[in-house]
DSSP file (Angstrom, degrees, kcal/mol; ACC not computed):
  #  RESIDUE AA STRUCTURE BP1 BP2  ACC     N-H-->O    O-->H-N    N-H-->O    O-->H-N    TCO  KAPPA ALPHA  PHI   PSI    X-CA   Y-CA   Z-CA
    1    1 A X              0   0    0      0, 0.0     2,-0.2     0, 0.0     0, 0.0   0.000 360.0 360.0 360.0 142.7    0.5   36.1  111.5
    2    2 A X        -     0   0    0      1,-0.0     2,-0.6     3,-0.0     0, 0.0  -0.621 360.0-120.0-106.3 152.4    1.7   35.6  107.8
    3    3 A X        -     0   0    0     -2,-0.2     2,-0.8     1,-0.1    -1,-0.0  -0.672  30.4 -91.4-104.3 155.5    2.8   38.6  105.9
    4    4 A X        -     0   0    0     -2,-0.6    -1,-0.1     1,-0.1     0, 0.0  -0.225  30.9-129.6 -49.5  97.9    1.6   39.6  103.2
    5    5 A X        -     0   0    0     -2,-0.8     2,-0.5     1,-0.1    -1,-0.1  -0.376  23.5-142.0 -71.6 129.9    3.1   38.4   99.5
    6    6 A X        -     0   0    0      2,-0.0     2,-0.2    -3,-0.0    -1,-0.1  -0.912  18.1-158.7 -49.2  79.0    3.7   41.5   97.6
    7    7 A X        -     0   0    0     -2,-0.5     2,-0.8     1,-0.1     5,-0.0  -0.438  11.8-134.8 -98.5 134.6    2.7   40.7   93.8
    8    8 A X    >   -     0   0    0     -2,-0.2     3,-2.6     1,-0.1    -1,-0.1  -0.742  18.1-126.7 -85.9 120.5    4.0   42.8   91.1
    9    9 A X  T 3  S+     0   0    0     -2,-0.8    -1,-0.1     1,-0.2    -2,-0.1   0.677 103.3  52.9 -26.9 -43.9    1.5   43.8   88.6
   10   10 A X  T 3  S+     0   0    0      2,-0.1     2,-0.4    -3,-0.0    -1,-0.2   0.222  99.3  80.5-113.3  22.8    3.0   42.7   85.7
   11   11 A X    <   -     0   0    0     -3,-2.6     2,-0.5     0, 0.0    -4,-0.0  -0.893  66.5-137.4-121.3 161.1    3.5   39.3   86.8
   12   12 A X        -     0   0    0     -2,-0.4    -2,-0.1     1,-0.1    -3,-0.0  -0.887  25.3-103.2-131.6 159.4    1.6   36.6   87.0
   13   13 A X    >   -     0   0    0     -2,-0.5     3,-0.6     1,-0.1    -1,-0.1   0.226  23.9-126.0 -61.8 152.0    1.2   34.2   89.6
   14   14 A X  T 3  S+     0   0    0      1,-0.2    -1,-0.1     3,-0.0    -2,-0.0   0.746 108.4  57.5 -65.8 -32.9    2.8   30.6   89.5
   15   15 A X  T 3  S+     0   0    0      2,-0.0     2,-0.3     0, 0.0    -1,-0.2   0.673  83.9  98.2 -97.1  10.9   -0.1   28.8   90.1
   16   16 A X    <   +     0   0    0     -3,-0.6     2,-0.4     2,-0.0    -4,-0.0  -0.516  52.0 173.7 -28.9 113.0   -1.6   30.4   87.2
   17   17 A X        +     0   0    0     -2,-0.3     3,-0.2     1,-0.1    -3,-0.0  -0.796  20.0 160.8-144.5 106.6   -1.3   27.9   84.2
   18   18 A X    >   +     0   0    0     -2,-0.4     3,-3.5     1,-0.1    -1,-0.1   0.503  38.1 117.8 -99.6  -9.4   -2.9   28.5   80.9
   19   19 A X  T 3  S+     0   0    0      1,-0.4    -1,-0.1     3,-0.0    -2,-0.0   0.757  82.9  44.3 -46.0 -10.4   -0.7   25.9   78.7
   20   20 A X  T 3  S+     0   0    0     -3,-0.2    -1,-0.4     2,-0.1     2,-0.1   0.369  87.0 120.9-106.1   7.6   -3.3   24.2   77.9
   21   21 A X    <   -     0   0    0     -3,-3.5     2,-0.2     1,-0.0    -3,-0.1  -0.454  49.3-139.6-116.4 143.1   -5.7   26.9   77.1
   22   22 A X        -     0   0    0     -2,-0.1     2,-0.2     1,-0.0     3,-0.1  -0.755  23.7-115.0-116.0 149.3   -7.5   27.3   73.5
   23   23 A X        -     0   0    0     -2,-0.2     2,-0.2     1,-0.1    -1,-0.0  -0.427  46.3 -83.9 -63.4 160.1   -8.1   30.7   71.8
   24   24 A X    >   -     0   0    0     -2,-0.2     3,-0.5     1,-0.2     4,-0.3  -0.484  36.2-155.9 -78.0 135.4  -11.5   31.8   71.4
   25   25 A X  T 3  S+     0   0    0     -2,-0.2    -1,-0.2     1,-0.2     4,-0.1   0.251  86.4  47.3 -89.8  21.6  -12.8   30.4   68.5
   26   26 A X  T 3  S+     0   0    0      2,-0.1     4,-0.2     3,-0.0    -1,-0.2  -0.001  77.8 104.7-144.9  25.2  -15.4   32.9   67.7
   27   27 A X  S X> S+     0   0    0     -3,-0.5     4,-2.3     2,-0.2     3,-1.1   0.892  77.1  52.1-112.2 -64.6  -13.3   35.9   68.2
   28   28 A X  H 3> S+     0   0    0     -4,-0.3     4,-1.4     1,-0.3     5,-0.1   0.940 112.0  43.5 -48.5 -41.7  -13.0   36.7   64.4
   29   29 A X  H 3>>S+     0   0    0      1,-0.2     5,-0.8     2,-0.2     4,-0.5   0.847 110.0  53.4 -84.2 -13.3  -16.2   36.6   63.6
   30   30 A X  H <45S+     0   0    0     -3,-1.1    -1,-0.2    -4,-0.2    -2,-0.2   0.761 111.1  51.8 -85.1  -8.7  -17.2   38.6   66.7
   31   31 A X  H  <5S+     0   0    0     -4,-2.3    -2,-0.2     1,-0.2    -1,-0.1   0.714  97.8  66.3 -94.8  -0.6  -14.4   41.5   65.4
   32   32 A X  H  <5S-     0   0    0     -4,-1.4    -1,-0.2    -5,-0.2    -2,-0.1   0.584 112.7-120.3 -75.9 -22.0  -15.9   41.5   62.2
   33   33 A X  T  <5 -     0   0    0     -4,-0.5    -3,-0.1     1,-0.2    -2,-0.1   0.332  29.7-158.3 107.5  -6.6  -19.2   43.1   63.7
   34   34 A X      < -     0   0    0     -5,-0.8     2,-0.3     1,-0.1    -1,-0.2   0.300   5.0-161.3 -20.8 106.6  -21.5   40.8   62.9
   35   35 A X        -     0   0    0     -3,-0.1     2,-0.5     2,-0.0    -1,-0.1  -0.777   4.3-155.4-106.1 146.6  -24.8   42.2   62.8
   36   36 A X        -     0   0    0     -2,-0.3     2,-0.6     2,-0.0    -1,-0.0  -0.918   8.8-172.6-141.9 134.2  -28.3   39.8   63.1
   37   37 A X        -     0   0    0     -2,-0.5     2,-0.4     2,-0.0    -2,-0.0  -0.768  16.9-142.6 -97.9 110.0  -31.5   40.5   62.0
   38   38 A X        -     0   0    0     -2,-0.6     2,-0.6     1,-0.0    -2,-0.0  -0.502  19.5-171.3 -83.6 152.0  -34.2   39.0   62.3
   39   39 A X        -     0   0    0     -2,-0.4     5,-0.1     2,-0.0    -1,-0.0  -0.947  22.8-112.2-132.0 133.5  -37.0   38.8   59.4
   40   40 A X     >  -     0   0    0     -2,-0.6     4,-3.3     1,-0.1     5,-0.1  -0.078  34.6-108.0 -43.4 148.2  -40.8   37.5   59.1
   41   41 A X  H  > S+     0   0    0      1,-0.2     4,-1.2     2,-0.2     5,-0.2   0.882 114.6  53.5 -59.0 -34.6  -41.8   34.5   57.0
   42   42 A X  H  > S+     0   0    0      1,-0.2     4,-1.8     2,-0.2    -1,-0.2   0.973 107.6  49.7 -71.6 -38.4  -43.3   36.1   54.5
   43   43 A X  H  > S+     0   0    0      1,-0.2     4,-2.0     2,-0.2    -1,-0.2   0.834 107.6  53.7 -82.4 -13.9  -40.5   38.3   53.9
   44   44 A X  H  < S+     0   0    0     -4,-3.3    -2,-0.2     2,-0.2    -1,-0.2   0.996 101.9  60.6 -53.0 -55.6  -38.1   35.4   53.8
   45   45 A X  H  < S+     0   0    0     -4,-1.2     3,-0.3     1,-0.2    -2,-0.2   0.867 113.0  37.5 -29.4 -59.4  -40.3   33.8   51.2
   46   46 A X  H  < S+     0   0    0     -4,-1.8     2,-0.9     1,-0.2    -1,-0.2   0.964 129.2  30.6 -86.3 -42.8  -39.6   36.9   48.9
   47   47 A X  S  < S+     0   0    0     -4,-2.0    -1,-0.2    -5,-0.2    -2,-0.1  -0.689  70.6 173.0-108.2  87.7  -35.7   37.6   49.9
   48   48 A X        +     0   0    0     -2,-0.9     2,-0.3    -3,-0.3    -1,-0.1   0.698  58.2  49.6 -64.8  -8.0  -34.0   33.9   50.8
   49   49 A X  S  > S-     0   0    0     -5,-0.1     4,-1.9     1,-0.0     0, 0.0  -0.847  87.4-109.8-144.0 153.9  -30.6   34.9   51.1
   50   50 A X  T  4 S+     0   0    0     -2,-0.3    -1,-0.0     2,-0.2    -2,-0.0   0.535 118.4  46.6 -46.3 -31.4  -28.3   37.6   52.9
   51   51 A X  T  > S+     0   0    0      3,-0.2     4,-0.6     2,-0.1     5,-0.3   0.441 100.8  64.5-118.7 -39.8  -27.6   39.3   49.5
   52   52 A X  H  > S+     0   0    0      1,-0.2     4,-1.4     3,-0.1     5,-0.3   0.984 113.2  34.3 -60.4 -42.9  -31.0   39.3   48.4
   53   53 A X  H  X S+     0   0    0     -4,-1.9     4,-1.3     2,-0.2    -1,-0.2   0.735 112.5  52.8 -67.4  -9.6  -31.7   41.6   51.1
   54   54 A X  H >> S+     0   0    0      2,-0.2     3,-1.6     3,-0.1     4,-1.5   0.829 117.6  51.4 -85.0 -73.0  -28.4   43.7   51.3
   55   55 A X  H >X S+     0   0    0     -4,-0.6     3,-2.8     1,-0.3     4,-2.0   0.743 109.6  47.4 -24.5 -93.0  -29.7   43.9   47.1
   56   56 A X  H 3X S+     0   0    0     -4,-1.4     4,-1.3    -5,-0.3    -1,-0.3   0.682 110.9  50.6  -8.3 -61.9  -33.0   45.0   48.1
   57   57 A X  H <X S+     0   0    0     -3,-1.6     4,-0.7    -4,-1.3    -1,-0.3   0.562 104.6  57.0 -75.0  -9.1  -31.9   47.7   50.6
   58   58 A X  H <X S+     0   0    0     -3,-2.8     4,-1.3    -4,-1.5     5,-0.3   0.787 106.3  45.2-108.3 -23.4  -29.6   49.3   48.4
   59   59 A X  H  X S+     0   0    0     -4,-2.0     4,-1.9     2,-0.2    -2,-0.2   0.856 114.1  47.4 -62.6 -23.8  -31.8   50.1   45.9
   60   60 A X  H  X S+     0   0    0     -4,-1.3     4,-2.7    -5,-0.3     5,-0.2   0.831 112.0  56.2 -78.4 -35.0  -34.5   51.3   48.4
   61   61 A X  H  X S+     0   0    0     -4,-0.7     4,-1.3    -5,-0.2    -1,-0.2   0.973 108.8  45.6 -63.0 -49.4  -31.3   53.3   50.0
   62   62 A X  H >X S+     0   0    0     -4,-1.3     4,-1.3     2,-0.2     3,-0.7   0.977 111.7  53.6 -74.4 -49.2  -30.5   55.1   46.4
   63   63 A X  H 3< S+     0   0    0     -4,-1.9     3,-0.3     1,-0.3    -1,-0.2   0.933 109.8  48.3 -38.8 -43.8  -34.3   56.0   45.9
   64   64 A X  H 3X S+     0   0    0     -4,-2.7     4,-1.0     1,-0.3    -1,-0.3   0.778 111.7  44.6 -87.7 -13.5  -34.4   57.5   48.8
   65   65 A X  H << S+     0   0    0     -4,-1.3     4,-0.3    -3,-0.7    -1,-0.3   0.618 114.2  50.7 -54.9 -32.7  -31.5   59.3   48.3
   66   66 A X  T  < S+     0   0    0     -4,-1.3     5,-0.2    -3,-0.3    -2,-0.2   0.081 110.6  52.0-123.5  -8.4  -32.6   60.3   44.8
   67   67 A X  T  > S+     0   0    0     -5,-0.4     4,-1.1     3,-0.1    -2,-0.2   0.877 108.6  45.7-112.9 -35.5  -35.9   61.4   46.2
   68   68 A X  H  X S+     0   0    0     -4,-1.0     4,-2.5     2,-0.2    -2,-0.2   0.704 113.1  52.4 -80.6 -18.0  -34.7   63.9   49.1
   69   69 A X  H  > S+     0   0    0     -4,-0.3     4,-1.0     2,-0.2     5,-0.3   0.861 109.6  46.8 -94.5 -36.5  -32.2   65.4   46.7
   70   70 A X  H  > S+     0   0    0      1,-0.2     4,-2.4     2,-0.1     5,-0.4   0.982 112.2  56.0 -51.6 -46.0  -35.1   66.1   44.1
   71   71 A X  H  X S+     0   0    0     -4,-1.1     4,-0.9     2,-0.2    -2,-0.2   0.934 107.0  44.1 -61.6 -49.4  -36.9   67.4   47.0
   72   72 A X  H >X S+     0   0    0     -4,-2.5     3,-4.6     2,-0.2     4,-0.8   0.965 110.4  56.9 -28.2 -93.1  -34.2   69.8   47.8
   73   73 A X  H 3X S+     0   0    0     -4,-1.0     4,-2.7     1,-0.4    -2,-0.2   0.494 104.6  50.0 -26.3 -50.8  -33.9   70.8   44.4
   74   74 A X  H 3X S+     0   0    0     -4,-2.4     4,-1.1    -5,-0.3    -1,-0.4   0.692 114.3  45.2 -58.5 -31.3  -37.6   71.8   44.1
   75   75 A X  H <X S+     0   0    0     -3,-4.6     4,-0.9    -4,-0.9    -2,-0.3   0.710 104.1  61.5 -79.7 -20.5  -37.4   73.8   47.1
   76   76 A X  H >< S+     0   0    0     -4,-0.8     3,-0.7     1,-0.2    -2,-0.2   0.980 110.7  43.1 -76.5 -67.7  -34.0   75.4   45.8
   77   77 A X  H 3< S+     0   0    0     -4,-2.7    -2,-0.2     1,-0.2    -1,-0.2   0.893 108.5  59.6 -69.4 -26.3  -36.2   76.8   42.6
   78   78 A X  H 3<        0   0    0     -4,-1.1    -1,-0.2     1,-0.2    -2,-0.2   0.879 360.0 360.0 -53.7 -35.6  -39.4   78.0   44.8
   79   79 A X    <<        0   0    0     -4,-0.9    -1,-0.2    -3,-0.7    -2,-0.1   0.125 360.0 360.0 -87.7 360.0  -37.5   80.5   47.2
């Protein structure tokens, strides 16, 4: 009966060999958050690019921002 090798946790084993071993190459862009959306053709047609659409949603974002705090406001002077 063989006994049992006792391995220390914070070593690693000999026949372990990583020298050769590549970093991930997709590891920046996956800590960066990347998020992807997909969009219909038609609305591609109108927004071609990554920054037309970021454009596009930040004005729709401030309208609508602009539109709940009027809305407040008009309820603020009824009460």
């Amino acid at each position: 009966m063989k006994k049992a090798v006792k391995i220390d946790a914070d070593e690693m084993r000999a026949e372990y060999d990583f020298s050769s071993g590549v970093r991930n190459p997709y590891a920046a862009r996956f800590a960066k958050g990347t998020n992807l959306v997909l969009i219909e053709p038609e609305l591609f047609r109108a927004f071609p690019s990554a920054e037309a659409v970021n454009e596009a949603l930040r004005i729709l974002l401030k309208a609508a921002v602009q539109a709940v705090k009027a809305k407040s406001q008009r309820q603020a002077k009824a009460s």
